[in-house]
C-alpha positions as CSV (number, residue, x, y, z in Angstrom):
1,X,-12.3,-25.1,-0.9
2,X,-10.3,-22.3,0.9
3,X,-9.2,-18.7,0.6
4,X,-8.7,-18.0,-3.4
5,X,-5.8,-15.4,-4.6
6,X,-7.7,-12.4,-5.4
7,X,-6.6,-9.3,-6.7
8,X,-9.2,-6.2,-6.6
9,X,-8.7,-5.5,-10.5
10,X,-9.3,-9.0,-11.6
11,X,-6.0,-9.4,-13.2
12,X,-3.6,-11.9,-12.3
13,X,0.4,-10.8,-11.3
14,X,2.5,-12.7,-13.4
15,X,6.6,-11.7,-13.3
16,X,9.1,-11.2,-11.4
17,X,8.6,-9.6,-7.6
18,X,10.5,-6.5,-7.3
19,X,13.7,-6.5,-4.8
20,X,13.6,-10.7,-5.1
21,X,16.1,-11.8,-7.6
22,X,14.9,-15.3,-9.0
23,X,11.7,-14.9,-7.8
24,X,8.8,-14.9,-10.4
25,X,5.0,-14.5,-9.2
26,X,2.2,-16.1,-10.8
27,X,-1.1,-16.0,-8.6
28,X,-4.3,-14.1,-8.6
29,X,-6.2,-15.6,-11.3
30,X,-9.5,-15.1,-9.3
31,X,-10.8,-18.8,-9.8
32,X,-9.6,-19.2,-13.4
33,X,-6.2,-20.9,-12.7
34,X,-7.5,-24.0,-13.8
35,X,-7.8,-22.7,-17.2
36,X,-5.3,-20.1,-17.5
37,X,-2.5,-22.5,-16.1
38,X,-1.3,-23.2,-19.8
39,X,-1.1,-19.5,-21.0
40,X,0.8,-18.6,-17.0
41,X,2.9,-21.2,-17.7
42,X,4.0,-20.1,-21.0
43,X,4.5,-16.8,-19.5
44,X,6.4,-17.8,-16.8
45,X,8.8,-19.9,-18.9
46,X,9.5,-17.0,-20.8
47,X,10.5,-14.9,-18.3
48,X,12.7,-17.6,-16.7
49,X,14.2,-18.3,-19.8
50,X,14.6,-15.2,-21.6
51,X,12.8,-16.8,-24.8
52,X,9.0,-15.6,-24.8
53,X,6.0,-17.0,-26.6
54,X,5.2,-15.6,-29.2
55,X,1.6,-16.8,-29.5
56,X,1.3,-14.7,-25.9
57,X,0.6,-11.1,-26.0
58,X,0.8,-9.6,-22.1
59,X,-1.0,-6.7,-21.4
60,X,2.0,-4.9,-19.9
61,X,0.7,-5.2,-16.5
62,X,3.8,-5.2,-13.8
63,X,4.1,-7.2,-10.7
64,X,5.3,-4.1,-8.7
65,X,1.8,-2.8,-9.9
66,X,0.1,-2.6,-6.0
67,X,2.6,-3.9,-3.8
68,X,4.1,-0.6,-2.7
69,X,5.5,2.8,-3.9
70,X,7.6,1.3,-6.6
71,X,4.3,1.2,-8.9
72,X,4.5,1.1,-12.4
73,X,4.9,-0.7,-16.0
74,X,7.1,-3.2,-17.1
């Protein structure tokens, strides 16, 4: 019970937060993190590590995407 991390598209921000060196985001799964916490995980290990899963496909979706005038793509 308590506020859930919502994003108004649906899709969660996974990567890392622009102008924050080391720091990776993964949040706003709008009530599904419970069952995309394996998939995020893999994700996020593969960004920290250089080495991503292949069995992953991301949609190309950036972090920056919303939080400011740096919008884009990764």
């Amino acid at each position: 019970m308590g506020p859930r991390p919502m994003t108004t598209d649906g899709l969660p921000l996974i990567g890392p937060l622009p102008g924050h060196p080391g720091v990776v985001l993964a949040t706003g799964h709008n009530m599904l993190g419970l069952m995309l916490a394996p998939a995020t995980g893999r994700l996020v290990t593969g960004l920290l590590t250089g080495k991503p899963d292949d069995s992953l496909t991301p949609g190309g979706r950036a972090v920056r995407r919303g939080l400011g005038s740096s919008a884009g793509r990764v």
